[in-house]
Structures are given as C-alpha cells and as structure tokens.
Steps between C-alpha positions, in 0.01 A plus 500: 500500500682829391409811726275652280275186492536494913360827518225453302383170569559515923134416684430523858387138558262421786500145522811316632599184606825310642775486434613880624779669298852347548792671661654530234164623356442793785862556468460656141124686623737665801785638268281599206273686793809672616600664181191714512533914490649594849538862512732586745638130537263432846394208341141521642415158483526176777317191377324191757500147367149316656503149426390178635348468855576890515215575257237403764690666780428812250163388435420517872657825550319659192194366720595655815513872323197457364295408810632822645354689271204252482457302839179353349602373198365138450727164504508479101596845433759439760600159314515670188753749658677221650526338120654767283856438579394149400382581122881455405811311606644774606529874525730798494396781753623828266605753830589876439748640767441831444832707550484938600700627163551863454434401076350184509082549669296208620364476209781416243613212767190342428439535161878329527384221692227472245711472218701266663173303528449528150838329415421227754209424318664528136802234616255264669278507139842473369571188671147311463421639837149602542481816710187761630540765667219592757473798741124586664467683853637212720836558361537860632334386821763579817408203651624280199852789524540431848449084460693487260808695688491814276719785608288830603619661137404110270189546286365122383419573140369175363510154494661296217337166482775268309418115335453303194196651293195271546181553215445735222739767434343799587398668200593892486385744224704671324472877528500744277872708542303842416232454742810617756757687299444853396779763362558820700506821297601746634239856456854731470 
C-alpha cells in the first residue's frame, strides 16, 4: 500500500476481535504517532496500553464515574459501561499533558496529540490493524483522570480501540473536495 492509497482508503473500524496488535505491531503505531507536528518540541502526547484482564478493571471504573453522576442508573446501563473496554482486545488511552509555553497555547498541544492520533490510526490501517477512535463525555470525566492516575495538568482525549477487523468494511462516501475548499481573494 503506497501512502497515497493509506490515506485515502484508512476507515475507523468498529468491530474487533483477538488477536490485539503485536509488539512489534504497536511498536510502529508509537513511532509513526511520535513524528506528529510538535511545536515547540513538548511533545504533548503520553499513550496507556489497556489490555487483557485490565479492560474490565477499566470497564468497572468507567462504571463508577458514571454512577456519580447518575447514582440511579439501572444494572444494564451499568453493564454496558462495564463492557466497552471489552468491544476490542485492547486499547490505547491517547493522554495530553498539557505543558505552560510562552508560544505554544493549550490548544496547539492538543491538536498535537490529535495528530499524533491520526498517525496511530494510519500505521495500525497500515499494518492490517483495525483501529476506532472513540471519545464521548466519560472520557473527560475527572473521575476516569483521577482512576486512571492522571497528573492535575493530563487531559484523556480518546480511546483507541485496536484488533483484527471483524464484518463489513465500513463503507465511507466519498466527498466532494469543493464542498470544503474555497480560494481567498483578497478585496485590495
């Protein structure tokens, strides 16, 4: 697959199975990930591996912030909370540690992190890995940060659900390029 093909063809794929990504596998996600834009060098990123036994010990704590915000939330919401971490062999916590910079703001660090992300995602498709990335409120919840032993400045910015691609390929639509690109003229 050359690199034009990668980008065009990479899907987020929500079903996955065993096995999880090899070492050797991650190893290439982690170093294409860490050639993302880094303004400043801070390198804004710090990645968690969740596998095995550890999913459901992240299961149960993605249950435990939700009941505080919900104390009466039935048993099968609460098992469904309990079984995301389970919808893949493993995951990849994607953690901001958000630096003070006199040039770089909060907000380049993440878009960093994101990009980093983005590579993740390209060298796992690269690789036959199936990836998706998935965010919602509970990952910003602090008592996720604090369970998960994030520093007061970490931000949790998404979770990066890694196996072999089970089903269909997700079919995308291709978009039309001038539906999003416009020229700016100048009125000078």
């Amino acid at each position: 697959m050359n690199g034009i093909e990668l980008l065009l063809e990479r899907v987020s794929t929500p079903i996955l199975e065993e096995p999880a990504p090899s070492d050797q596998q991650l190893d290439v996600m982690f170093k294409a990930a860490l050639r993302a834009p880094d303004h400043g060098r801070i390198r804004p990123w710090r990645f968690l591996k969740v596998s095995g036994q550890a999913r459901e010990g992240l299961g149960e704590l993605m249950a435990q912030a939700v009941l505080e915000d919900q104390p009466d939330l039935s048993e099968d919401a609460l098992a469904r909370f309990r079984g995301m971490p389970l919808r893949a062999p493993m995951l990849v916590l994607a953690i901001c540690p958000v630096k003070q910079h006199p040039k770089v703001p909060e907000i380049e660090q993440k878009m960093s992190l994101a990009a980093a992300v983005h590579s993740l995602l390209l060298a796992a498709h690269a690789q036959g890995v199936g990836a998706m990335w998935r965010t919602g409120e509970l990952c910003y919840h602090p008592r996720l940060a604090k369970g998960l032993g994030l520093a007061d400045n970490e931000q949790l910015m998404g979770f990066i659900y890694l196996g072999k691609p089970a089903g269909a390929k997700k079919k995308v639509p291709v978009l039309d390029v001038n539906d999003f690109v416009s020229e700016w003229v100048t009125s000078a």
